[in-house]
N, C-alpha and C positions, 0 to 999 in steps of 0.2 A: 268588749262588745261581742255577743252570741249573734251569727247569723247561720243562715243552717243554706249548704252548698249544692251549690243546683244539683250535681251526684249523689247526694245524701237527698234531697228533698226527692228525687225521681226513686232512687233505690227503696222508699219509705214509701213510695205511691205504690208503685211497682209489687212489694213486698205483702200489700196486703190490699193491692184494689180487687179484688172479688171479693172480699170482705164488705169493701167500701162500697162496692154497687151493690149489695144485696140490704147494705143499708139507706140506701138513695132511691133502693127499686117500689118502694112502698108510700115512698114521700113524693118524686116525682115524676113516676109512674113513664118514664121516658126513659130509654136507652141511650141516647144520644146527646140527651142534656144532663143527664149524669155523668156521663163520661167529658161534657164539657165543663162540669163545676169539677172535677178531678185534676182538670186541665189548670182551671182558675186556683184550686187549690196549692199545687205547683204552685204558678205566677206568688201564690201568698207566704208559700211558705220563704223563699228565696228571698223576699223583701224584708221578711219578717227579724228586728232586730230587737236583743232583751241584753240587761245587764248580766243574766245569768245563765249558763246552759240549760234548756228544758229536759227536768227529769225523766218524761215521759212521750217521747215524741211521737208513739201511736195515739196518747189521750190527745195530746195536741191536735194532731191531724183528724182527729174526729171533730174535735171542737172545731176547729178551720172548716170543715164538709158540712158539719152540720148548719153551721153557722151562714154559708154560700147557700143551702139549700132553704132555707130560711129567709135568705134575701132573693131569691130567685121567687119562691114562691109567695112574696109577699109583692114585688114586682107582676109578676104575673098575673094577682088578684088588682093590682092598681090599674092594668092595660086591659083587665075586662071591664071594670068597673068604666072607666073612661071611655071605652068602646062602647057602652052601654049607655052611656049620660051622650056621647056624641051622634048616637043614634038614632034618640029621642030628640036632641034639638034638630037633626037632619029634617026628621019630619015636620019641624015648624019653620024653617030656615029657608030664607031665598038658595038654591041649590047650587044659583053664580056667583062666585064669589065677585066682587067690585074690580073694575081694572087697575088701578093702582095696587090691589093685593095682587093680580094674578101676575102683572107687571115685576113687583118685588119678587115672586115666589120664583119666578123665571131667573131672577138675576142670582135668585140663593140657590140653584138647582148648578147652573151658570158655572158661579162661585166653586160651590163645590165639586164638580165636574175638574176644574182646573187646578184645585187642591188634589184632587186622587191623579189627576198626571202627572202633578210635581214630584210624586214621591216613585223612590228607586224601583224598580221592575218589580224586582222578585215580592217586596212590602207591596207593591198597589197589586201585585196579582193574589197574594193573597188575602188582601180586605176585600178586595173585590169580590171573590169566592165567597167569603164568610156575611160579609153584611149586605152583599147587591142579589147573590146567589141562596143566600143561605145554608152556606157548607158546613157540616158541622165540623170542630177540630180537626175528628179525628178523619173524615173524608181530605181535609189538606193532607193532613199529614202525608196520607197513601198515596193521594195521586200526585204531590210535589215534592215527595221522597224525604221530607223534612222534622226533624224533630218536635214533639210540645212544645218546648220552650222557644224555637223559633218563630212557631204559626203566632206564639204569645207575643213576642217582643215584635214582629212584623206588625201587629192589628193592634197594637198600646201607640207603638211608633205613627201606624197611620192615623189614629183617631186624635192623637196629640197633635198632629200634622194638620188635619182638617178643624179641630174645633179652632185652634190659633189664626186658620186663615180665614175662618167664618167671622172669628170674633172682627177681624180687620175690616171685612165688610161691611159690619154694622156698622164698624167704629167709621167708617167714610159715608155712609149712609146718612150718617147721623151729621155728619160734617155737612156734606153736602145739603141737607134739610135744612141745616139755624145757618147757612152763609146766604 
C-alpha cells in the first residue's frame, strides 16, 4: 500500500506552492482561501492511499488543488444560492421564529457550547480561531507557532468532536419526544 508521508506531502507543497497559487489566483480570486485549500491539499494527500506508487506526484497534486478548488467553489455558489432563496422567504416569513424553535435552537447552541469545552486546550483554541473567529490557517499557524498539519488535525479532531455530540443530542431529544 502507497501512502505519501506527511515530509513528502509538505516538501511537494512547499516545492511548488507559488506555482500552485498562481494557479488558484484566477479561480478563487482569494489569497487566503488558497492558501487554505493548499492546506486541505496537505490533509488529502497524507490520507491519500493506492495500490501503486504515483508516477507523477506534481500531476497528482494538481489534480488534488484543482479538484478542492472545484469543490470550494461549487460550495460557495450553493451558500449564495441559499442566501438568496433565504432572503426572499425572509421577506414573506413571520421574522419570530416559534418558541419551541427558539427553545431547541438555544439548547443546540447550549449543546455545542459544551462540546467546544470538552475538547483539549490547544484543539478548542484553535477551532475556535478558525470557525467562531474566522482565522484563516495560515493566521493559526503564526500566531500559535504551530505547524499545517496541526491547525489540520486540531479542527478534523474538533469538528469529529462536536458533530458526535450534536448527533447525541438529537438522538435524546428525539428520546425524550416519543417517551
Amino acid at each position: 500500500m502507497y501512502r505519501f508521508s506527511p515530509d513528502f506531502a509538505n516538501d511537494l507543497i512547499q516545492r511548488h506552492r507559488d506555482e500552485l497559487l498562481g494557479f488558484l489566483a484566477p479561480r478563487i480570486r482569494c489569497p487566503e482561501t488558497a492558501a487554505d485549500i493548499l492546506q486541505d491539499a496537505f490533509f488529502r494527500l497524507t490520507q491519500f492511499e493506492s495500490e501503486s506508487q504515483i508516477a507523477n506526484p506534481r500531476a497528482f497534486l494538481y489534480k488534488v488543488v484543482g479538484n478542492l478548488a472545484i469543490d470550494h467553489l461549487r460550495k460557495h455558489q450553493r451558500e449564495a444560492e441559499r442566501h438568496a432563496a433565504e432572503e426572499e422567504l425572509a421577506e414573506h416569513a413571520d421574522a419570530t421564529p416559534d418558541l419551541e424553535r427558539q427553545v431547541y435552537s438555544r439548547q443546540k447552541l447550549l449543546h455545542l457550547q459544551q462540546a467546544v469545552s470538552e475538547l483539549p486546550p490547544k484543539c478548542r483554541e484553535v477551532f475556535v480561531l478558525h470557525k467562531f473567529h474566522h482565522y484563516p490557517y495560515s493566521q493559526i499557524m503564526r500566531e500559535l507557532n504551530i505547524a499545517e498539519s496541526t491547525v489540520l488535525k486540531h479542527i478534523n479532531k474538533a469538528l469529529e468532536h462536536c458533530r458526535r455530540r450534536m448527533r447525541e443530542l438529537e438522538l435524546s431529544e428525539r428520546e425524550r419526544h416519543d417517551a
